[in-house]
PyMOL commands that place a pseudoatom at each C-alpha (Angstrom):
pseudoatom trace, name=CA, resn=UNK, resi=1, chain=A, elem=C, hetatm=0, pos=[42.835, -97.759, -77.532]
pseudoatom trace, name=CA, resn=UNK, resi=2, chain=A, elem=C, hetatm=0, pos=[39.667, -97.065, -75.826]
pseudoatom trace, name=CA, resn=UNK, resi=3, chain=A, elem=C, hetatm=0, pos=[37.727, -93.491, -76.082]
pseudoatom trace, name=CA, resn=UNK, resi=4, chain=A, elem=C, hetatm=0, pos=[34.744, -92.799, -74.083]
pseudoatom trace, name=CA, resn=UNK, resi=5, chain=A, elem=C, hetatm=0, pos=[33.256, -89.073, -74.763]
pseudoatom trace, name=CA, resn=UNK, resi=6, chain=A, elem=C, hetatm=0, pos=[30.359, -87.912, -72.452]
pseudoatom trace, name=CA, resn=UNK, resi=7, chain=A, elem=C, hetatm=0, pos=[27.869, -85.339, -73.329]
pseudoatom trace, name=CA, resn=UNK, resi=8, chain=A, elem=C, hetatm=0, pos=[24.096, -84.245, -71.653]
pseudoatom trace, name=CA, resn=UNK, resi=9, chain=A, elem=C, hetatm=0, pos=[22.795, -84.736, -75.457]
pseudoatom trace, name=CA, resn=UNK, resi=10, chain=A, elem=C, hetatm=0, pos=[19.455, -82.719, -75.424]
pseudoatom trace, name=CA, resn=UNK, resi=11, chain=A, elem=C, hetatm=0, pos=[19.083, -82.366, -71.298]
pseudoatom trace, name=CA, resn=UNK, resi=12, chain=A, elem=C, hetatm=0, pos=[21.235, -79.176, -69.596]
pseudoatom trace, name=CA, resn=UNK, resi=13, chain=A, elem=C, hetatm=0, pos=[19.032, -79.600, -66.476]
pseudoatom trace, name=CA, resn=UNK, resi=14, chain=A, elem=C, hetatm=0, pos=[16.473, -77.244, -64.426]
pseudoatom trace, name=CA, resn=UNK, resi=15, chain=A, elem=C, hetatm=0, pos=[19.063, -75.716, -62.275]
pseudoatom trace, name=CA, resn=UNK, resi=16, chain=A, elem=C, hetatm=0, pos=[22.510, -74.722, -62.701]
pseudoatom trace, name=CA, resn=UNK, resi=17, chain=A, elem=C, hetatm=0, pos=[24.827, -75.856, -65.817]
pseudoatom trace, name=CA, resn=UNK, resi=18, chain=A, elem=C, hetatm=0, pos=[27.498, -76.726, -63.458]
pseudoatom trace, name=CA, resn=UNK, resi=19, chain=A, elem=C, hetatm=0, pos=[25.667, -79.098, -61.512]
pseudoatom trace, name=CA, resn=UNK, resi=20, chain=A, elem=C, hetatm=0, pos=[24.451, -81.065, -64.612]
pseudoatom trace, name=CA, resn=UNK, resi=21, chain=A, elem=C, hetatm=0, pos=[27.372, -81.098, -66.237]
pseudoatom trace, name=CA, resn=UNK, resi=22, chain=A, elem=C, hetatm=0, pos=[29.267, -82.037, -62.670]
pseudoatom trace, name=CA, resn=UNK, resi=23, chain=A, elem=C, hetatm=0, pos=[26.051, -85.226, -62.141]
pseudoatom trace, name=CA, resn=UNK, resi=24, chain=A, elem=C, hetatm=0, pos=[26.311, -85.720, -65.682]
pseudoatom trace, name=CA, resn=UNK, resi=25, chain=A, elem=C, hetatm=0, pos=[30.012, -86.773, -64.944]
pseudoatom trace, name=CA, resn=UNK, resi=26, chain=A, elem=C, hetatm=0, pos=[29.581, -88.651, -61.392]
pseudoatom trace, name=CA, resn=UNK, resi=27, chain=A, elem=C, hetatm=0, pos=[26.701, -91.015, -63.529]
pseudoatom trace, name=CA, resn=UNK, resi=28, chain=A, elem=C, hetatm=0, pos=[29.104, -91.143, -66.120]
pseudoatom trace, name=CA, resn=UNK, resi=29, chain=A, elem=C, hetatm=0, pos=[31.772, -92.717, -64.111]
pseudoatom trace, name=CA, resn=UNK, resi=30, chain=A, elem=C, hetatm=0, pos=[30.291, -95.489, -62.733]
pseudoatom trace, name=CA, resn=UNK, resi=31, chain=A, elem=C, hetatm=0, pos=[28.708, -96.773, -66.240]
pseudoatom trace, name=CA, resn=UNK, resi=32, chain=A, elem=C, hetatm=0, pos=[32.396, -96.415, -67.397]
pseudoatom trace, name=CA, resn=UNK, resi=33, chain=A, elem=C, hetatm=0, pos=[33.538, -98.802, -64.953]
pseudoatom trace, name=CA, resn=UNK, resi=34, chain=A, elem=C, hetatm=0, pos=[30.322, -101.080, -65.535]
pseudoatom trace, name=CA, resn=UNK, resi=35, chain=A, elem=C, hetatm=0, pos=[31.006, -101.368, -69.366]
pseudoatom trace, name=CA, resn=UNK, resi=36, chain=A, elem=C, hetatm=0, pos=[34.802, -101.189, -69.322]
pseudoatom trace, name=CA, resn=UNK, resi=37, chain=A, elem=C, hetatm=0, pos=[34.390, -104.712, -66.922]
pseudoatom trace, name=CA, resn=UNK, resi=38, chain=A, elem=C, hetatm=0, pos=[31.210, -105.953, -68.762]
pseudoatom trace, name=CA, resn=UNK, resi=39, chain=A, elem=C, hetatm=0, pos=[32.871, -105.786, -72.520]
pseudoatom trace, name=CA, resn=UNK, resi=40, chain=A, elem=C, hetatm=0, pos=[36.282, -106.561, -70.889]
pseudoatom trace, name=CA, resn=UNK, resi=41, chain=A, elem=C, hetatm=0, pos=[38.258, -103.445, -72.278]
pseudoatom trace, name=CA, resn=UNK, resi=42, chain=A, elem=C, hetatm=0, pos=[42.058, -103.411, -71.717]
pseudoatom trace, name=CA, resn=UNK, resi=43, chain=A, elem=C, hetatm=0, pos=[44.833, -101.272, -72.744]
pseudoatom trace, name=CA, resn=UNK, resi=44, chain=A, elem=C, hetatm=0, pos=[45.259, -97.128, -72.676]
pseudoatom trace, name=CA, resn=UNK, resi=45, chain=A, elem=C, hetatm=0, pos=[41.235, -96.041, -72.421]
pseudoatom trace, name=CA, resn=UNK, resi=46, chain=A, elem=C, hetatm=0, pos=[41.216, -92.010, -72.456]
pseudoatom trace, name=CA, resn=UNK, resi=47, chain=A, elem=C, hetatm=0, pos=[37.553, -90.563, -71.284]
pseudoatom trace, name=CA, resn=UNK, resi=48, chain=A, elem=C, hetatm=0, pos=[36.340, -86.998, -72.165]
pseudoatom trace, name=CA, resn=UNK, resi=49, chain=A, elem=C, hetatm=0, pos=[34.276, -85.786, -69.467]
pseudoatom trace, name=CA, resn=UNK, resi=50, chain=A, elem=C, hetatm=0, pos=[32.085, -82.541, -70.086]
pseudoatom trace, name=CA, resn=UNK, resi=51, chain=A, elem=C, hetatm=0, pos=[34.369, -79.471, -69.664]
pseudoatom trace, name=CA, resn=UNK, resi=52, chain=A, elem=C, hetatm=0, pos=[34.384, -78.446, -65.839]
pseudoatom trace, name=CA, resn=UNK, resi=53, chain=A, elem=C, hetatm=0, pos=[35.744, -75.162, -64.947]
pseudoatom trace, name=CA, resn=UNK, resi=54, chain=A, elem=C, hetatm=0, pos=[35.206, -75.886, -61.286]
pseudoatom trace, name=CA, resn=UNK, resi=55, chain=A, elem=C, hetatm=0, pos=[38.382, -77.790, -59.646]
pseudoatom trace, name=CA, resn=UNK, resi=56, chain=A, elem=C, hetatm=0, pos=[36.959, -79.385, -57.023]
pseudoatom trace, name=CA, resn=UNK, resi=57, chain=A, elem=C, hetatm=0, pos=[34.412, -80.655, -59.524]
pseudoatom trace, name=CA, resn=UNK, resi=58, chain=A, elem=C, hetatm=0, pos=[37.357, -82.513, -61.652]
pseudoatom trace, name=CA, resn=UNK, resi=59, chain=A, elem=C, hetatm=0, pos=[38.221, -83.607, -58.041]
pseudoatom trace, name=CA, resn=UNK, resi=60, chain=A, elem=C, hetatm=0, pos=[35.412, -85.334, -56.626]
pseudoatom trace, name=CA, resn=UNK, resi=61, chain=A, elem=C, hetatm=0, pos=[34.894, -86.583, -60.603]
pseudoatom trace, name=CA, resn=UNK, resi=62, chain=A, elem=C, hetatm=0, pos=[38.246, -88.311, -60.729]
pseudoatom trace, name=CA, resn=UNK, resi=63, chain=A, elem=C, hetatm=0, pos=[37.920, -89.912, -57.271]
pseudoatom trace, name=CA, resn=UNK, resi=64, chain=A, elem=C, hetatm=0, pos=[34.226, -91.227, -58.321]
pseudoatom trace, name=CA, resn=UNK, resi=65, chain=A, elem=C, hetatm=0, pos=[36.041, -93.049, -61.007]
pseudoatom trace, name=CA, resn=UNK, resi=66, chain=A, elem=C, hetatm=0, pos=[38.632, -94.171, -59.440]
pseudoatom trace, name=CA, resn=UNK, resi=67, chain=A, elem=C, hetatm=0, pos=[36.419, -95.430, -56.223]
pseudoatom trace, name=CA, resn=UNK, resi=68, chain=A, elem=C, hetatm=0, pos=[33.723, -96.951, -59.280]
pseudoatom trace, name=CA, resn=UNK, resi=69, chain=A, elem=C, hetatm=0, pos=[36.931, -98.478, -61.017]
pseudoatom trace, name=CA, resn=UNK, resi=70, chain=A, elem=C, hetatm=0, pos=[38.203, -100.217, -57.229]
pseudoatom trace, name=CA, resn=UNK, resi=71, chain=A, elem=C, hetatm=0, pos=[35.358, -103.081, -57.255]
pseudoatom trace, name=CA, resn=UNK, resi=72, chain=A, elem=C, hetatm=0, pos=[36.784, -104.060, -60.424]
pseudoatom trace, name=CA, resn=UNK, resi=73, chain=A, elem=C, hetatm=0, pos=[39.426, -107.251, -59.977]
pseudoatom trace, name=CA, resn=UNK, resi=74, chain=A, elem=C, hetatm=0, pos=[41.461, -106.367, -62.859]
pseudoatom trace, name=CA, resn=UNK, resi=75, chain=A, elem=C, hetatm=0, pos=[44.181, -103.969, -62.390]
pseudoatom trace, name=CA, resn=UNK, resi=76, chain=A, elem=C, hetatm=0, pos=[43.456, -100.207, -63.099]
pseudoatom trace, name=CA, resn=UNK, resi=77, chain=A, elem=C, hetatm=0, pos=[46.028, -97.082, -63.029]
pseudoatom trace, name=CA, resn=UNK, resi=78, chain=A, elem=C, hetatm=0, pos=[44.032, -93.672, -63.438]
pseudoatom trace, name=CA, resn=UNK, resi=79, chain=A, elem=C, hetatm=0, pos=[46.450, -90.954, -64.786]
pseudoatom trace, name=CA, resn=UNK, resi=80, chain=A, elem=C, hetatm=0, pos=[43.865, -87.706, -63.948]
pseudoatom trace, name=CA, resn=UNK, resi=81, chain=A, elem=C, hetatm=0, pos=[43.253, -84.941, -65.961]
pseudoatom trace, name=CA, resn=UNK, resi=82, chain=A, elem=C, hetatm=0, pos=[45.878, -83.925, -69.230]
pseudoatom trace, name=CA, resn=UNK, resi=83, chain=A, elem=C, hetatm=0, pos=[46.201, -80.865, -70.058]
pseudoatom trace, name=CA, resn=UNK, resi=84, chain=A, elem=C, hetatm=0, pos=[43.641, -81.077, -73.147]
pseudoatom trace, name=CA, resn=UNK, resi=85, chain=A, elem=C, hetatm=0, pos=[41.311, -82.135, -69.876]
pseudoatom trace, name=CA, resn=UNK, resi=86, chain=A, elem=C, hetatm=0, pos=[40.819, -86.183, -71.086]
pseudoatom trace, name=CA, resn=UNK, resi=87, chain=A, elem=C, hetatm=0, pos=[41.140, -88.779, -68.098]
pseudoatom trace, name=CA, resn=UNK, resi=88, chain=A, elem=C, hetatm=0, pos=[43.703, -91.125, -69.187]
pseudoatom trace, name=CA, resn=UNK, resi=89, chain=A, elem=C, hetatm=0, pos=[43.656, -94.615, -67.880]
pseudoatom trace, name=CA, resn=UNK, resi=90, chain=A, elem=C, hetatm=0, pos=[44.543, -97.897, -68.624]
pseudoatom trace, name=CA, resn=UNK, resi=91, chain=A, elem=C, hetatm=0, pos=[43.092, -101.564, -67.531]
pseudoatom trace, name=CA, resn=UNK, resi=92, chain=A, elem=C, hetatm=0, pos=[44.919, -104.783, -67.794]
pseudoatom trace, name=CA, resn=UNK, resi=93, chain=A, elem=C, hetatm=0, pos=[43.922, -107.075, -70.784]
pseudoatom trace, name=CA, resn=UNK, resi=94, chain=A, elem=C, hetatm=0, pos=[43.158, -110.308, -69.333]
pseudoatom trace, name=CA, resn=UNK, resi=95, chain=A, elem=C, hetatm=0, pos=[41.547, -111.776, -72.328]
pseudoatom trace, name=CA, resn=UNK, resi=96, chain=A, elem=C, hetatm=0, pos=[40.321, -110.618, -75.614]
pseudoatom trace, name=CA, resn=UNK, resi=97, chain=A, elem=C, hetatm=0, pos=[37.432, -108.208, -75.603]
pseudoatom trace, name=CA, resn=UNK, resi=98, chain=A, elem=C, hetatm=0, pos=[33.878, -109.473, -76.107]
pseudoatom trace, name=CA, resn=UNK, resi=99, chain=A, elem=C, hetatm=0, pos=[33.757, -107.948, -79.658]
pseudoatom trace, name=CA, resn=UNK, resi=100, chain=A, elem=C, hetatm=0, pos=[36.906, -109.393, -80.825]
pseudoatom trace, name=CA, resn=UNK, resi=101, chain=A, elem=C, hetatm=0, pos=[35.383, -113.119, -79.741]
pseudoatom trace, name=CA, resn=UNK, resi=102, chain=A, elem=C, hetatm=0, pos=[32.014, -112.452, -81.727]
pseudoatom trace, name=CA, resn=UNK, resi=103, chain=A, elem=C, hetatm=0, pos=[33.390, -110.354, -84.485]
pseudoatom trace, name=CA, resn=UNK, resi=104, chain=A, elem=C, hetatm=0, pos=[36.163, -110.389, -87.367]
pseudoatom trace, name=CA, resn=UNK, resi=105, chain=A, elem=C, hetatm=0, pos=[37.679, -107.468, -88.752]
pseudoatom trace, name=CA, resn=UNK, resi=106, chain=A, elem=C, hetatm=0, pos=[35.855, -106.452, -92.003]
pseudoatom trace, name=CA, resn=UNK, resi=107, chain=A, elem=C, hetatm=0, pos=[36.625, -107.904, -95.437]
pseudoatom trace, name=CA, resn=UNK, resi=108, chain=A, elem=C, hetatm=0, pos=[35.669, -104.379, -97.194]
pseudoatom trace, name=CA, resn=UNK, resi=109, chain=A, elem=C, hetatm=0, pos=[37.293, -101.827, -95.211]
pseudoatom trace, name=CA, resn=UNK, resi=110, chain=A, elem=C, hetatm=0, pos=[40.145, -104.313, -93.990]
pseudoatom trace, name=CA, resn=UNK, resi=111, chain=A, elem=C, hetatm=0, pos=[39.667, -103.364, -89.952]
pseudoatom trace, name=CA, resn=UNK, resi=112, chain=A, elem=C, hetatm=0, pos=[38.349, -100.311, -89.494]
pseudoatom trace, name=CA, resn=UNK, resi=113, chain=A, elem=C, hetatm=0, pos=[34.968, -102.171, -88.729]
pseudoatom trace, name=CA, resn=UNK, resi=114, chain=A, elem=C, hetatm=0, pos=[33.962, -105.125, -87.933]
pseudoatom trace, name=CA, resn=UNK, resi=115, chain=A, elem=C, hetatm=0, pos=[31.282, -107.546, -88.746]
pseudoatom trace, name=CA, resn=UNK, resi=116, chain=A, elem=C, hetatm=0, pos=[29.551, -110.802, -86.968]
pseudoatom trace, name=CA, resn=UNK, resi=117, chain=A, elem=C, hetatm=0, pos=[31.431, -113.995, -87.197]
pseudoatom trace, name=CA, resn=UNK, resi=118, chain=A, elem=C, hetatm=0, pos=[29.574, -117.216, -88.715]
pseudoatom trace, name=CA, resn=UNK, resi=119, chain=A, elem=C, hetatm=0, pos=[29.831, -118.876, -85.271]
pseudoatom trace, name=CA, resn=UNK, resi=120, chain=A, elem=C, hetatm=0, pos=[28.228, -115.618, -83.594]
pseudoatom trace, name=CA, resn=UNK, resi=121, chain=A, elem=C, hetatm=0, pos=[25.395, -115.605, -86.766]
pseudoatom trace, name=CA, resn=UNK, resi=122, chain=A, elem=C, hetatm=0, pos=[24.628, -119.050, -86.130]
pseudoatom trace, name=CA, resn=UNK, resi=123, chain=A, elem=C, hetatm=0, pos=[24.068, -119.122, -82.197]
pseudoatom trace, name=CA, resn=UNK, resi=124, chain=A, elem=C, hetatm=0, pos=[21.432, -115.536, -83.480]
pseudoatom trace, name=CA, resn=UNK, resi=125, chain=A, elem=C, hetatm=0, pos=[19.555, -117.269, -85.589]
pseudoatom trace, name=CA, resn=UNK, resi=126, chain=A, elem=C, hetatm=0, pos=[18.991, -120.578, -83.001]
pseudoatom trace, name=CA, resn=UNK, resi=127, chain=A, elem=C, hetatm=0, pos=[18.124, -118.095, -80.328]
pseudoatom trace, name=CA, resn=UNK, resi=128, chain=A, elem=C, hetatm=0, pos=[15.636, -116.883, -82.812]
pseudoatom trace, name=CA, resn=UNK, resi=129, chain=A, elem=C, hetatm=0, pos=[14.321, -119.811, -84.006]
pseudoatom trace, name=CA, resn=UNK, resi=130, chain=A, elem=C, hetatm=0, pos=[13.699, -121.186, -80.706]
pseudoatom trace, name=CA, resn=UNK, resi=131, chain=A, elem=C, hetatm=0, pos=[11.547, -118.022, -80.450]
pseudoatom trace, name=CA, resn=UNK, resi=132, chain=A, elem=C, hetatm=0, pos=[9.782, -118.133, -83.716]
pseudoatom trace, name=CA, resn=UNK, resi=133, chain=A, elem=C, hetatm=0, pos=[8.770, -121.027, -85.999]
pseudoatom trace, name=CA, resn=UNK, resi=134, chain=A, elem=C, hetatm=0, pos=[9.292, -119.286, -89.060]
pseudoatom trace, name=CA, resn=UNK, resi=135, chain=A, elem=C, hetatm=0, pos=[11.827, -119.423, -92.438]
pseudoatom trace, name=CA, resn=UNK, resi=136, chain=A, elem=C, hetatm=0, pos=[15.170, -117.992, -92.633]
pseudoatom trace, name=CA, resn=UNK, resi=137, chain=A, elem=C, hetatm=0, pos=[17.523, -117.367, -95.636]
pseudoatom trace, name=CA, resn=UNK, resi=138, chain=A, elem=C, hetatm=0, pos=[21.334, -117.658, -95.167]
pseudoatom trace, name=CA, resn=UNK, resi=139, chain=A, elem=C, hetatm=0, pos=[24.223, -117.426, -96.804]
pseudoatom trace, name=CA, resn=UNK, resi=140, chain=A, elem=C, hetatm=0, pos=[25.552, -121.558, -97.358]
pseudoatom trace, name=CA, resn=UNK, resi=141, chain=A, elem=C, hetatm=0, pos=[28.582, -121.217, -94.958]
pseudoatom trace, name=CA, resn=UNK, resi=142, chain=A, elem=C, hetatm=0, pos=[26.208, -120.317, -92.474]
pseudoatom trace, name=CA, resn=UNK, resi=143, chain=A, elem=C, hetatm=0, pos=[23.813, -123.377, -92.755]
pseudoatom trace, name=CA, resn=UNK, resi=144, chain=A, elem=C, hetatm=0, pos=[26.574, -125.452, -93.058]
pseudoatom trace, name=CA, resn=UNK, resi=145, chain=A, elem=C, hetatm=0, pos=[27.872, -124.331, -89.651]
pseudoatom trace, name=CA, resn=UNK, resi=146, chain=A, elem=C, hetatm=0, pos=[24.369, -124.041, -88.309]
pseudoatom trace, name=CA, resn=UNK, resi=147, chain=A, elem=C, hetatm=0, pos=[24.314, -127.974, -89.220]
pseudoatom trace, name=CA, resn=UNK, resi=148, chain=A, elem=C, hetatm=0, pos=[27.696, -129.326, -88.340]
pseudoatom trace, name=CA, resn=UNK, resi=149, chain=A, elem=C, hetatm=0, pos=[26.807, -127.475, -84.716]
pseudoatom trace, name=CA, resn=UNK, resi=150, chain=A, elem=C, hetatm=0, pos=[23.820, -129.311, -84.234]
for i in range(1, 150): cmd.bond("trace and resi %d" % i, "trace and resi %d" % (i + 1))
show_as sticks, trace
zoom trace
């Protein structure tokens, strides 16, 4: 599962609280729908917009998303507002997610986090070097990758 949560962080606007809070939201749904196709998210994805108390705000909020989420190829199903006031959604896995192919689940905490694979270590530090001339230190298993790549 998914969870997006949406705040204003420092910035409550010039004008009225409403009407940041309700832009706040609009700009929030289309970098939802950017980053939900760009990382290739899947599965139940629940977003919690700023509290509206306005219901034609929630409205014309939903319907941004859901217009934002139609350019997107992969099947979507918005389920509006629950009753806690979270959009739930979901979005057809097509593959796995772009941190699941550069990442492995943690050896420490066992999957709650997750940390670089060798492969995705190796291709960082040829990016790098092709940048810089300069020394690096690694670990053995990743300069024998880095060498059997090569």
């Amino acid at each position: 599962m998914t969870t997006v949560d949406i705040n204003t962080g420092a910035f409550v606007g010039h004008r009225n609280l409403d009407d940041t809070i309700f832009n706040t939201n609009i700009e929030a749904t289309q970098a939802i729908a950017r980053q939900l196709r760009l990382r290739n998210l899947g599965g139940i994805i629940i977003i919690d917009f700023i509290d509206m108390n306005n219901e034609d705000h929630r409205r014309r909020v939903l319907h941004s998303l859901e217009q934002a989420l139609s350019k997107d190829r992969v099947k979507t199903s918005v389920n509006g507002f629950s009753a806690l006031g979270l959009v739930e959604m979901t979005r057809k896995r097509t593959r796995e997610s772009i941190e699941h192919v550069l990442c492995n689940e943690c050896p420490t905490c066992h999957g709650r986090g997750t940390v670089k694979t060798v492969e995705t270590v190796c291709y960082e530090i040829i990016i790098r070097a092709r940048l810089f001339v300069s020394t690096m230190l690694t670990t053995p298993t990743v300069s024998w990758s880095m060498l059997l790549r090569q």
